[in-house]
N, C-alpha and C positions, 0 to 999 in steps of 0.2 A: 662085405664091401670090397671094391675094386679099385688098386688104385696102379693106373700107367703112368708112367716119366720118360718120359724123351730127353736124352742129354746127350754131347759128347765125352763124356766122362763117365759109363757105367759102372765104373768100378770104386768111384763116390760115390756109389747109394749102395755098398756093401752093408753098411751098417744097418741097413732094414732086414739083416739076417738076426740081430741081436738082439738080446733084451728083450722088452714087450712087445714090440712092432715082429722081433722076430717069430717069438712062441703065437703070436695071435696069426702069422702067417704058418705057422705050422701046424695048429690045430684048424684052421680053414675059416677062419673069421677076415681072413687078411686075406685079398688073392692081389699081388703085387707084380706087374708086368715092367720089367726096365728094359727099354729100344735104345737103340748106338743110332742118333739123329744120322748118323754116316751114311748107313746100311741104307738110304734115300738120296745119297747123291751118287751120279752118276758122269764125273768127269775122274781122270786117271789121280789126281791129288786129293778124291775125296774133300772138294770145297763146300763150304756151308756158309760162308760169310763175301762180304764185296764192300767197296766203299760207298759213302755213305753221299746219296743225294744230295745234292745244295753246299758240297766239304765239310770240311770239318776232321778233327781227328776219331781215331778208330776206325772200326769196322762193325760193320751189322750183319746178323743171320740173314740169312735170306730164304725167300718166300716158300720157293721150289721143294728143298729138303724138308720143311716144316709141314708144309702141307699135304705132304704125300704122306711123310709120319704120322700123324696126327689122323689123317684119313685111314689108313692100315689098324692103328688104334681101334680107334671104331667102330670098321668093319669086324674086327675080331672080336672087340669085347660086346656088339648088337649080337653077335654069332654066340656068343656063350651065354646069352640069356641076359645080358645086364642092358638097363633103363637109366633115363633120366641122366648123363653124364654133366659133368660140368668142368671146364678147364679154369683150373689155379695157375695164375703166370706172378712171378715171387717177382719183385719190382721195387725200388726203391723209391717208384714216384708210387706205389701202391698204395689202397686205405692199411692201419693199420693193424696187423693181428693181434687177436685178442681172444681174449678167454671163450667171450661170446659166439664171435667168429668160429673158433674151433668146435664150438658146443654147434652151432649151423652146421658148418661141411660135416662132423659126424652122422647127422640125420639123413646124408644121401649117401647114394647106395652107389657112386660112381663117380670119381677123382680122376681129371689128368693133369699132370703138370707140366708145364712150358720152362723150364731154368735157364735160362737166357746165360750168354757168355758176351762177352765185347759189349758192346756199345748197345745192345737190346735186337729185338727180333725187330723186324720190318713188321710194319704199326696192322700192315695191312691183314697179315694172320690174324691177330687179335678179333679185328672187325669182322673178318669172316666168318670163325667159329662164333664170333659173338649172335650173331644170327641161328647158331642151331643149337646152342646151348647157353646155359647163364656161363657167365666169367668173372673168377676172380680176382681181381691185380692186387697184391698182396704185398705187404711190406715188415719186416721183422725189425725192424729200426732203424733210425736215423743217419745211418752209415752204408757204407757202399764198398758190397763185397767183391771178388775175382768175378762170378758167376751165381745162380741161382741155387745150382745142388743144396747149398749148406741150410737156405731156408727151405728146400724140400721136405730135411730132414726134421729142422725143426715142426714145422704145419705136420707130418705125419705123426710123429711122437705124439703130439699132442690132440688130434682129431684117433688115434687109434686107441688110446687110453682110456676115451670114452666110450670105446663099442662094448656092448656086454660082452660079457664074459672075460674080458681080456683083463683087467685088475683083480687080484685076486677076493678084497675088499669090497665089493659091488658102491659100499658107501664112501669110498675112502675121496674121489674128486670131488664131494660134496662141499668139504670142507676144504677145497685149493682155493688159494689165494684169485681174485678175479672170480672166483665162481658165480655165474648169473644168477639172480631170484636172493643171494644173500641181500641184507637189509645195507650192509656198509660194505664196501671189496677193501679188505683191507689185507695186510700182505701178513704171513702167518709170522709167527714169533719163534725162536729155539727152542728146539728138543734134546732130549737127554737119553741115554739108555745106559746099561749097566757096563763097567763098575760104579758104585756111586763114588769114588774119587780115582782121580786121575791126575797126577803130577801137580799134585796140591790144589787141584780144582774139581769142588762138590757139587752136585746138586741142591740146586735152590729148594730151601729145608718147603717148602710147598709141595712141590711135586711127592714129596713122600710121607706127607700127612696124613695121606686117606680122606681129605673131606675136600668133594666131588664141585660142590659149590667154589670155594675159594680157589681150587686149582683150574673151575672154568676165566674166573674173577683174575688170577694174575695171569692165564693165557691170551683173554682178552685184552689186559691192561700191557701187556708184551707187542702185539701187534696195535695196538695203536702208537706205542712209542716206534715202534720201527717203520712204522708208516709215517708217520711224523718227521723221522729221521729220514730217510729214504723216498719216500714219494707225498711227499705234501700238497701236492695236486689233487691228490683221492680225498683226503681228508675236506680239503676246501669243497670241493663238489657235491659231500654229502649232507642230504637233506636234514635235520635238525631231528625229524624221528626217527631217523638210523641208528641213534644214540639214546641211550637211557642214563637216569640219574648218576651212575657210577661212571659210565665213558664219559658223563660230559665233565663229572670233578676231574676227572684224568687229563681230557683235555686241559683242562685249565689247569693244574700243574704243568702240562707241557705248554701253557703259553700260546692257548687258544681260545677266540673269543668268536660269540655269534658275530657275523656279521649285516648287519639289518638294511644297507645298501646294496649289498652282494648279490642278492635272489634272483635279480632280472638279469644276472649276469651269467647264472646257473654258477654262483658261487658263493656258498653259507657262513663260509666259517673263517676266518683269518687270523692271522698272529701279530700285535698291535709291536711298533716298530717299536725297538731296542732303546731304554733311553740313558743317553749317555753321559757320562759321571765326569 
């Protein structure tokens, strides 16, 4: 896979020397090209941005430097044999990323991404590429960072963990949280390793029983509690046969009941209001 970034900031995407992203560009599963959007403008202050049409505060990228970038991209990575590209532009007004989502951009064989600064790229880049490749406006969550870099890093991490080879466990994203084609996404539970005590805190006498059954039984019963605690949204959404007779008594210790209105809402399950003493 190929993945180019355009930013004014190159040296916020050091970290794709590191860790997995790193070794998977060192053994050649990663070929990772980072451009100084600079190196495309062509007035003496090295300008990339202007104000913004119709006021308003900030400033926006502007068109010139993007597009001549972005074109250079191209031409080079057509040149080295690479297809099918697709430009990632990280967005706050973006759909939002997801496990899914990551599981798609691994399948192609050619990533760019747009990291926007100020006020966003002038609308009109987006539209252009949009025409010679898919695009995708992307969003890491509800908040609104300096710049795009820091979700670069994120969408890479997580779209390179899935190319073969790169995990040392080929199985091990199987069982991430979010992971597509599971029956429930439910978000994993704590883990343990050795010493088995640690400043007066043991390991839950399960985990060292040896019987394979009950330690899948309280792992399972962990991640529905902390999905319960944590993201009660997942749980609502899922379909009544995502669960078997042990997740649904569990649910119901945690205070959840079918909900038989819910369905046409694309929502199952609910927790019947608190009642008060």
């Amino acid at each position: 896979m190929r993945l180019d970034v355009v930013t004014i900031f190159p040296e916020y995407l050091d970290p794709l020397n590191v860790s997995l992203v790193g070794k998977a560009r060192a053994s050649g599963r990663l070929d990772v090209q980072v451009h100084d959007l600079r190196e495309w403008t062509y007035d003496r202050h090295n300008t990339v941005d202007d104000t913004p049409y119709g006021g308003g505060p900030g400033m926006v990228m502007k068109t010139g430097p993007w597009g001549d970038a972005l074109d250079s991209a191209l031409a080079d990575g057509y040149e080295r044999g690479f297809g099918r590209p697709a430009l990632i532009v990280p967005t706050p007004s973006g759909r939002p990323f997801t496990q899914e989502l990551a599981v798609e951009l691994s399948e192609r064989p050619w990533l760019i991404f747009a990291p926007a600064r100020y006020e966003g790229i002038d609308r009109r880049v987006v539209d252009e590429y949009a025409t010679r490749m898919p695009v995708y406006e992307v969003s890491i969550g509800d908040y609104v960072l300096a710049g795009g870099e820091a979700a670069v890093l994120v969408v890479t991490e997580a779209v390179a963990r899935l190319l073969p080879g790169v995990l040392g466990n080929a199985e091990s994203h199987r069982d991430d949280s979010f992971a597509p084609g599971a029956m429930a996404n439910l978000l994993e539970g704590p883990v343990y390793t050795k010493p088995p005590l640690w400043r007066g805190r043991d390991i839950p006498d399960v985990l060292l029983s040896g019987h394979h059954g009950k330690i899948a039984r309280w792992r399972r019963d962990q991640a529905l509690t902390r999905t319960s605690a944590h993201r009660p949204d997942l749980i609502e959404r899922c379909a009544p046969a995502a669960f078997d007779k042990k997740d649904r008594e569990m649910l119901s210790i945690l205070g959840w009941a079918p909900d038989p209105e819910g369905a046409a809402h694309g929502r199952f399950w609910r927790r019947p209001p608190a009642v008060e003493e």
